[in-house]
N, C-alpha and C positions, 0 to 999 in steps of 0.2 A: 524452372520453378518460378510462378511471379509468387512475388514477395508482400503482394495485397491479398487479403479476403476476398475471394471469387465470391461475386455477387453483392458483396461489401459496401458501403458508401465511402467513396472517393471525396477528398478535397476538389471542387471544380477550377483546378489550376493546374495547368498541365506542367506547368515547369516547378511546382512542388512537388508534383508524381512523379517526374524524371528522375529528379533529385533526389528523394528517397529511395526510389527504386535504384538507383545507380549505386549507392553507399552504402545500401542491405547487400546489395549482390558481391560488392566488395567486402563486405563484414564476413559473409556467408563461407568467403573464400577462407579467409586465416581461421574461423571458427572450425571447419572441417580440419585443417593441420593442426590444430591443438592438439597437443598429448597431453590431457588434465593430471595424469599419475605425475609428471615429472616438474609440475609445478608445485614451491614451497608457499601452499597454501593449506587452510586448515580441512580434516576431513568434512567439516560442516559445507565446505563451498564448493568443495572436489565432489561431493553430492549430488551438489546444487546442480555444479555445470554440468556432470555428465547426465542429469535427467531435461537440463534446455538442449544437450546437441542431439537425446534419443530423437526429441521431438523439436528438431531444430526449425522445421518448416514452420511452424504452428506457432516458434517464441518469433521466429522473423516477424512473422506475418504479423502478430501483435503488437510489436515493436515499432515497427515501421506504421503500424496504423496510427500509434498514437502519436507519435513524432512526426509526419506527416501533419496531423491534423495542428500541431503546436506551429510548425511554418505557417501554416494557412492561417490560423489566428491572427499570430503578430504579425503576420502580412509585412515581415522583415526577408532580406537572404539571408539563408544559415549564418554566412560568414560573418555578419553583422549582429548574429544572437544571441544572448548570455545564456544559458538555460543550466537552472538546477535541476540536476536530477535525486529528488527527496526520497530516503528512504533506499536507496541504490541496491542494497544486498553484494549480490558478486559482481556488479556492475553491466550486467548487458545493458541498460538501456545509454548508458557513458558512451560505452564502445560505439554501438551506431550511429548516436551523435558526431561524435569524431568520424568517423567514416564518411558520414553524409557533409560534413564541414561546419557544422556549428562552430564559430568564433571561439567564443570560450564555451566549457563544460566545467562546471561544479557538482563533484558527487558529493553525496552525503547520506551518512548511517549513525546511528545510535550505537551499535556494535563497532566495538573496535575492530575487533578479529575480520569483521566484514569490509571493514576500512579498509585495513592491510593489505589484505586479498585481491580487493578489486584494484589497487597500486599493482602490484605485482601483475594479475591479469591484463591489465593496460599496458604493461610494459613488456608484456613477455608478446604482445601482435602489434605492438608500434602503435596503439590507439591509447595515450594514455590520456586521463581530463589533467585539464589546469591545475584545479587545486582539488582534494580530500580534505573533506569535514567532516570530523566525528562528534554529535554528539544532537543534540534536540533542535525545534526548529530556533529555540533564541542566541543557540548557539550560529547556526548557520544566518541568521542575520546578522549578527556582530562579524562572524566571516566576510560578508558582502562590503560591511559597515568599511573594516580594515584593511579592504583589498581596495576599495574604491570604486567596488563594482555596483552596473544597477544592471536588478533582473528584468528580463524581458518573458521569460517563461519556466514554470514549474511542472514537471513531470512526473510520475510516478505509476506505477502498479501494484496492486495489491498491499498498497501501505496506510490507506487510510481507516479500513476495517479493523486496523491493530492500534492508532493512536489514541492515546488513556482520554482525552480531553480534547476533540474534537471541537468544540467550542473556539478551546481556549489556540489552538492549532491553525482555526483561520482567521481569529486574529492578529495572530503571530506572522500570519505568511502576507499579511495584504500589509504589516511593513515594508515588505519590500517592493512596493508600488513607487519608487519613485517617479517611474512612467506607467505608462499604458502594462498591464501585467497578465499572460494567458493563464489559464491551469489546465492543465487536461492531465486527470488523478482517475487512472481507473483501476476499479474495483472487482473481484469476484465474487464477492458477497451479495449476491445481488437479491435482495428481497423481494424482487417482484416476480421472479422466475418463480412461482410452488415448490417445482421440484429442489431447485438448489436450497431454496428455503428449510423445505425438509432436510434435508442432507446435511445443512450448516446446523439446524435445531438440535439432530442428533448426536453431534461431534461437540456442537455445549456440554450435551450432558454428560456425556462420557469425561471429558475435562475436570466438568465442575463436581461430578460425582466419584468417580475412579481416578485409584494410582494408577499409572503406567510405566511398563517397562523401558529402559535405555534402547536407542536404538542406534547405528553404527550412524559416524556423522552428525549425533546429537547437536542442538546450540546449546553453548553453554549456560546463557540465560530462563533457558525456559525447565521451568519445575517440573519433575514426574508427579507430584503428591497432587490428589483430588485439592482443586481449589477451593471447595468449601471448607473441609478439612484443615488446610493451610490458613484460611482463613479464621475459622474457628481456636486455632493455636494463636496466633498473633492476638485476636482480640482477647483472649484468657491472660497472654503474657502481660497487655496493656494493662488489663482491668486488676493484676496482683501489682502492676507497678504505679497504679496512683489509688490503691486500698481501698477495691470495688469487693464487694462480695457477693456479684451477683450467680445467682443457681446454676445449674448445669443446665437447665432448661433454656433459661433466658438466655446466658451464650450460644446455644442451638439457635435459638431466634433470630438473635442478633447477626448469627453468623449465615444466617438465610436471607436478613435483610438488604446484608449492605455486598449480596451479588453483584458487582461489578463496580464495587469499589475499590480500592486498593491504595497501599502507604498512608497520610494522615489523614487522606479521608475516614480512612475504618478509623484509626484512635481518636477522633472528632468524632466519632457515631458513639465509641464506647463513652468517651469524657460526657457526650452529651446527653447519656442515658442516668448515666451516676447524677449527674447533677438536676436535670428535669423529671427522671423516670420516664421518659419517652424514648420511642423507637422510631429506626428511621423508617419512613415512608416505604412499602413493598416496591420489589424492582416494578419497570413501568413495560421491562420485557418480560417474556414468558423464558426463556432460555440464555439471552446474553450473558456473557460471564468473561472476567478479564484475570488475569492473574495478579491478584493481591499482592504480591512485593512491588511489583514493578509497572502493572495497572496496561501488560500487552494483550487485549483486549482477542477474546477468540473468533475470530469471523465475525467481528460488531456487524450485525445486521441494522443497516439502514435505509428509513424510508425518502424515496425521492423527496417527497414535500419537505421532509426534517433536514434533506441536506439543502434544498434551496432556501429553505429560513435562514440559514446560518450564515450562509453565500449571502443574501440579502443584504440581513444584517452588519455586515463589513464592507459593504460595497459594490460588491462583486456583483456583474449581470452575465447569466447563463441559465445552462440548461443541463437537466441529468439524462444521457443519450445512451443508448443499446449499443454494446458492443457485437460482435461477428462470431461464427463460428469458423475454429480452424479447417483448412485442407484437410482432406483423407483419400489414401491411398486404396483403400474398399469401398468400389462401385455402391452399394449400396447404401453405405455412410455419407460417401458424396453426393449421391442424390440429394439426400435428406440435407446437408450443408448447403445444397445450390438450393434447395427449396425455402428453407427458416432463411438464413441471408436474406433471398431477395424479398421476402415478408419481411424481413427486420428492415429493411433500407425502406420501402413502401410505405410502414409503418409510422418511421422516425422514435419520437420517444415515446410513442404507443406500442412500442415493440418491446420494452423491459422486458414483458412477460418472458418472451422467445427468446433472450440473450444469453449468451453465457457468462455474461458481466455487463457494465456498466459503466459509462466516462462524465466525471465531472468535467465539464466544458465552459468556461467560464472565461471572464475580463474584469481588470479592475481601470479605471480610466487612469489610473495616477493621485499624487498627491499634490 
């Protein structure tokens, strides 16, 4: 099996391609002897992992893509590399680190239970990171702060779609510039693709509009109750606890307005309404929607220019780049893989449309 995207864009560095490719194949190995039932981890991650080893080809191969391209950035050896891994979940992208030889490895999650987990999964294959940080990106700075450590690169998948304050998230992360600083943060959410557009549009509304049922494996963080809904409760609790009397109407409104706000921002929307009689400004999406307690953001769709303004703005010089599509074992599915691929590499970041996600790609020069 190679452990690249057939047809893929390679780093043009053949001893970073070694490299990876020698550490996935080593990862690939203790991944197969896992028995996830007999690990004490929670059912939410025993979930997780047995749906990355169904399709374990396809989590290699993304894995390694994007760690791969983090070598080639910092144009450091592994050995010599600090690399956070932001947003970790059950930790595969730690594991391959370690595998491939990154220096140090710092995970990190917001979820404790996911903290745990990925401790336990590193120890149960001999691949465990340095430290476990739980908790937001200011908390993982002051980690860095206390260790003594400087990062040299930040990693991630599918975590930047869910962060409440994305704003406020790169300028949190470009603290850690004491030197030169990579990010390669990729995303599913990828707006430019139509179709996944549509698919993410629809999975909004079902959120923001419908309760849903429990399902085996649950996190425990995330609400079944319609986010408006929930919404509309919170801002009514607010509005009897600083002696609003506004209609049942106006709470409908209000509770339409402030989609994809959540914690004080909503009770700043209501405070602000009682005291001015104004309303906050209509969302500026047609669909976005974040869960109101805790502001985890459902498949934030964003646009490439909206992400490099932000990049900009902090420092940061890059680019938003086309990820790949995985292997498949059905002749005719792989056609179609070796076909989109070798248009997405030909392409470069003309190729969004065609991807099945998305890599921020970026540097900050230091401070």
């Amino acid at each position: 099996m190679d452990v690249f995207y057939e047809m893929g864009k390679l780093p043009p560095d053949a001893a970073v391609v070694d490299t990876v490719r020698t550490g996935t194949r080593r990862l690939e190995e203790k991944l197969r002897g896992l028995d996830v039932d007999a690990l004490a981890i929670s059912d939410y991650n025993k979930r997780y992992l047995r749906e990355k080893l169904r399709s374990l080809r396809g989590s290699l191969q993304l894995n390694s893509h994007l760690l791969s391209w983090v070598l080639y950035q910092t144009g450091k050896p592994a050995a010599q590399t600090v690399l956070l891994d932001y947003g970790g979940g059950s930790g595969t992208l730690s594991l391959l680190a370690r595998a491939i030889g990154f220096g140090t490895v710092v995970y990190n999650d917001i979820y404790e239970v996911s903290g745990a987990d990925a401790r336990t999964v590193g120890q149960a294959i001999g691949l465990e990171a340095d430290a476990y940080v739980v908790g937001d990106t200011n908390d993982v700075v002051a980690a860095f702060k206390s260790r003594g450590l400087t990062c040299d690169a930040v990693v991630s998948y599918d975590v930047i779609e869910h962060v409440y304050d994305i704003e406020k998230f790169f300028r949190e992360i470009a603290q850690l510039a004491q030197r030169r600083l990579t990010l390669v943060l990729g995303s599913g959410a990828n707006d430019a693709n139509p179709k996944i557009r549509r698919d993410l549009e629809r999975q909004h509304l079902v959120v923001e509009l419908k309760d849903r049922e429990p399902v085996e494996g649950q996190k425990d963080r995330d609400t079944l109750r319609s986010y408006l809904s929930l919404r509309r409760e919170l801002i009514g609790e607010h509005a009897k606890k600083i002696g609003s009397t506004g209609s049942a109407s106006i709470l409908d409104v209000l509770a339409a307005r402030t989609r994809g706000m959540a914690g004080e921002d909503i009770t700043r929307a209501v405070e602000h309404l009682k005291a001015t009689g104004e309303l906050p400004a209509a969302p500026r999406h047609r669909t976005n929607t974040c869960d109101p307690r805790n502001g985890n953001w459902a498949e934030h769709l964003m646009t490439a220019d909206y992400l490099r303004g932000l990049l900009g703005r902090e420092g940061f010089e890059g680019e938003i780049v086309p990820g790949f599509w995985p292997s498949s074992t059905n002749p005719a599915k792989e056609a179609a893989v070796l076909g989109l691929n070798s248009a997405i590499s030909l392409l470069g970041p003309r190729g969004l449309p065609l991807a099945p996600f998305y890599v921020v790609m970026a540097t900050h020069p230091g401070r």
